[in-house]
N, C-alpha and C positions, 0 to 999 in steps of 0.2 A: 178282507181286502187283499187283494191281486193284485202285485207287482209285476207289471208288465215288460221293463225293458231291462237295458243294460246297466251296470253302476253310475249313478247321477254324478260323480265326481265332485266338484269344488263348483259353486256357482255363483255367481255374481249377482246379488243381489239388483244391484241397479238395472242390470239388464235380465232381470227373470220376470215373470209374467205367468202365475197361474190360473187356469182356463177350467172352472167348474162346468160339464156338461160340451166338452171338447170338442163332442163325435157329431153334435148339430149340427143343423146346415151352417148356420151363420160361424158355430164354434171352427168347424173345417174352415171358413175363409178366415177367420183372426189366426189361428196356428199356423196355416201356411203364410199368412203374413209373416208372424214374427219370427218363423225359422228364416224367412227369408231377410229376412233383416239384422241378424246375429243374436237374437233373441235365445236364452236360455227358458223352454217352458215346461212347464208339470201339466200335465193333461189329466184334468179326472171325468171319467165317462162309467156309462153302467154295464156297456160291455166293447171291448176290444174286438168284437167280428169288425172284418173290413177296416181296419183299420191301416190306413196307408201304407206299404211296406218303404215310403221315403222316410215317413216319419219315422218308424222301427231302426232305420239305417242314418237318422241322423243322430250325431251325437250330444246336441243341444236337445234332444227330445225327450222326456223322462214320464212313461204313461203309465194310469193306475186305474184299476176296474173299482168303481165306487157302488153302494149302494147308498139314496139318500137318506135313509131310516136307519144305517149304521152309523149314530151318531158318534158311538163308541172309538172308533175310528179316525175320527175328525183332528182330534188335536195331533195326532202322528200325520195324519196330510197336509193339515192347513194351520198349524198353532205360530208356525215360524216361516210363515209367507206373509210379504210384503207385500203384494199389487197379489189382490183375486178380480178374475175376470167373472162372475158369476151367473150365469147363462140356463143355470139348471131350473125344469118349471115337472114339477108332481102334479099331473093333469088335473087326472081322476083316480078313483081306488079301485079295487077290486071288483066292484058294484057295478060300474062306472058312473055313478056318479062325482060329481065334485067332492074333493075331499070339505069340511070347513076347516078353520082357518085357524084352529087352535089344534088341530090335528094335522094340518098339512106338512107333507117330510119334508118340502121344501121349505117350508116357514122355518118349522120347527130346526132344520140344520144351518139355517143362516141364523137363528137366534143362536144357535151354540156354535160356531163362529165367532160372533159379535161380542160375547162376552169372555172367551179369550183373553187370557194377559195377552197383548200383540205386539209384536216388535216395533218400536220407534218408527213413525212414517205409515205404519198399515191402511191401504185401501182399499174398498172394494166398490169396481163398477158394478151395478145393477142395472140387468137387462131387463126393463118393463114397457108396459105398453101403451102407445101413442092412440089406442082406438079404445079399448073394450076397458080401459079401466075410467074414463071417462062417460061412458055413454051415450047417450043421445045429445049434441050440444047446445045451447042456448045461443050461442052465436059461432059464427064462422069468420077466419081461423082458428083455432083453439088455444089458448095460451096456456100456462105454465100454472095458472092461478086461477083457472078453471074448477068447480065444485069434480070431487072423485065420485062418480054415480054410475058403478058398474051394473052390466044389467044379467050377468052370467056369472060361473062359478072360475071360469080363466080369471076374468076381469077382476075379482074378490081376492083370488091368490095372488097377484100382482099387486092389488093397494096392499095386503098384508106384509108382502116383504119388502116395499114400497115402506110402510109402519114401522115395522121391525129395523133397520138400517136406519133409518132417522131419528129412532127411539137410541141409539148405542154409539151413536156418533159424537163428539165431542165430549164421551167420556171419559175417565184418566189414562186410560190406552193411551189414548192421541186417535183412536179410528177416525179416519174419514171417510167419506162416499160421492158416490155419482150414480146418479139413476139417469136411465136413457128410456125417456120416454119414447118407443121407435113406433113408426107406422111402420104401412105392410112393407116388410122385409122381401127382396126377390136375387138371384144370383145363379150361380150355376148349381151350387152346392143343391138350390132349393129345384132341383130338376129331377133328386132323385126320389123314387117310387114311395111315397108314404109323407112328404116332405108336406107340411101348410101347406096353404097359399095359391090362391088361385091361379095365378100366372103360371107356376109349374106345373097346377092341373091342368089350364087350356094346353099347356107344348108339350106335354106326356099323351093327351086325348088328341090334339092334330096332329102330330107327327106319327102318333101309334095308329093313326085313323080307325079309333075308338068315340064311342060315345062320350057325350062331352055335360056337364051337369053344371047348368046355369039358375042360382037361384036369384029368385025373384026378380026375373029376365032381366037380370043385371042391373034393376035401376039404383041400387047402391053407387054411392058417391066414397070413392076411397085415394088416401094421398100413398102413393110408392115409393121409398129409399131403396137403392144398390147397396147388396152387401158390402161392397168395400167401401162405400161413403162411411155406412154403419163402425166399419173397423175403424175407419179416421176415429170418428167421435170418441169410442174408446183409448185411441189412443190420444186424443185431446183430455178425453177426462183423466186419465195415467198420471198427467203432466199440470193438472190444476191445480192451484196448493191451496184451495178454500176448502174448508172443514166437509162442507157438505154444497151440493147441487143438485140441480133436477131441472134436466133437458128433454125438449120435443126434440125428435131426431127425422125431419122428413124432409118433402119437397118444397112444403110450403102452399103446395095447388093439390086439389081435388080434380079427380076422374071418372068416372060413371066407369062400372066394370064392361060394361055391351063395351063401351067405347075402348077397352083396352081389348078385347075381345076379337074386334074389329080390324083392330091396328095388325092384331098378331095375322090375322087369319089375310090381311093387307100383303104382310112381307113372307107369307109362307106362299101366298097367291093361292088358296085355296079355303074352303069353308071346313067347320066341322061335316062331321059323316051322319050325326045326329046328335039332337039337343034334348037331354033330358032337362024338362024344368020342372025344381023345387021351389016351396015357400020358405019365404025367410024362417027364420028361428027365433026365439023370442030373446036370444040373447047378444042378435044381430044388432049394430046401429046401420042405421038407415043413412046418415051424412055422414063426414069427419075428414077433414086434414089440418093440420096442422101449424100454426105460427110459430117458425123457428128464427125468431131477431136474437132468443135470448143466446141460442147457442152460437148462431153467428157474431153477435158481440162477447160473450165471454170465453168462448171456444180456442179461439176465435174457427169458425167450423164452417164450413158451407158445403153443397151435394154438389160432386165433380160429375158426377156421369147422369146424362139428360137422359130420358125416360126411353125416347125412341130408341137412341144409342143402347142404350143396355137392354134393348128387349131384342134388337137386331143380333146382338153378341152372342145373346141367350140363345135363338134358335139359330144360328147358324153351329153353336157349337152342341146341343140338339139333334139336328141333321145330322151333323159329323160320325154322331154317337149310332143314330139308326140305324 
């Protein structure tokens, strides 16, 4: 383990907040939240390339290169942290295929976390997912109390440390938790080269007027949150004082992808240059979005930024970039 910055000085618990998997898309929009907000944070990521030079100069910022199969390690980063923001996901292995689930580094570092003597109060949000760990749904919205019928090996590691944190919670620690069940994630962060999500493949493929790869000519139905909606919820879950929870984190409405497709190639005023089309995948769902009452009543939480509005935001600062 690699210590990235300068001496962490005296930190205030109340206001610290550490960020498992930091250097994400989504993990960049929560960090530069809470620096911006007087937030003291630990950043753990698997490597410091690129790494903000604001962050490196700010002095609430305290970063660490992690590996997640250096479990060895764990209780010097995380034994005596209050709020973990935990964001980290071990795809695949070596192979590439899926790891399982009694083998996965991510499983296996939140269970040795979890069991942890943990200081008074310890939380940890969990970042899971609003699509692929459900599967194909029986009805639409989807709720909270939905059967878990993952139909991929993403999907499998998500219910697992989805298990794993529910399984450790309300132990004699005091651990609590929050899982954030999130649909598709989109923001600026998610624009850069390698990022999920198809939204920043179409404005990486339009604006690079590059081929453009549309599976199964888009007739998937999928529901979209803004990454900073996404950071509210986090920071609603931070502030929950129930043992344990487990929120949908979306719009609430389903999209057909052509139709968001559409919308983009609308406000760019221009089409793709060409359309690769692929077949779904087997570990594709075909529908999904999401009922979010629970977390707009216990949240109390709701999604500030409408769909158009952040997609307009997204390619104009896009352009900018080009």
């Amino acid at each position: 383990t690699k210590r990235d910055d300068r001496a962490a000085g005296c930190v205030s618990r109340d206001r610290a907040v550490t960020v498992v998997g930091a250097t994400s898309p989504l993990g960049r929009h929560l960090v530069e939240f809470l620096l911006a907000n007087g937030y003291q944070v630990r950043a753990l990521y698997r490597s410091g390339h690129g790494l903000p030079v604001e962050w490196r100069q700010n002095a609430s910022f305290h970063g660490f290169s992690f590996d997640l199969q250096d479990t060895a390690a764990l209780p010097c980063l995380l034994g005596m942290e209050r709020q973990i923001v935990w964001l980290a996901q071990a795809r695949e292995n070596a192979t590439g295929t899926p790891y399982r689930s009694d083998e996965d580094p991510g499983v296996v570092a939140l269970r040795t976390i979890c069991r942890l003597p943990a200081p008074a109060g310890r939380k940890i949000i969990l970042l899971s997912s609003g699509g692929a760990i459900y599967g194909n749904p029986s009805s639409l919205p989807v709720n909270e109390d939905h059967p878990l019928d993952p139909l991929g090996g993403y999907g499998e590691s998500k219910k697992c440390l989805e298990e794993t944190l529910a399984t450790h919670v309300g132990s004699p620690s005091g651990l609590s938790g929050v899982v954030l069940r999130c649909a598709n994630i989109y923001g600026l962060h998610y624009l850069a080269a390698g990022a999920r999500g198809c939204i920043g493949a179409f404005a990486r493929a339009l604006i690079g007027r590059r081929p453009l790869t549309l599976i199964a000519r888009g007739r998937a139905v999928r529901d979209f949150v803004h990454a900073e909606d996404v950071v509210a919820a986090i920071m609603a879950g931070l502030n929950r004082p129930d043992s344990m929870a487990v929120w949908n984190v979306g719009s609430g409405e389903g999209i057909r992808i052509i139709e968001v497709l559409r919308m983009m190639c609308e406000i760019l005023g221009r089409g793709p240059e060409e359309v690769l089309h692929v077949a779904a995948r087997p570990a594709d769902v075909e529908e999904i979005y999401l009922d979010i009452a629970k977390i707009r009543r216990e949240g109390p939480w709701l999604p500030c930024v409408p769909f158009r509005r952040g997609i307009e935001s997204l390619l104009s600062t896009a352009r900018s970039r080009d």
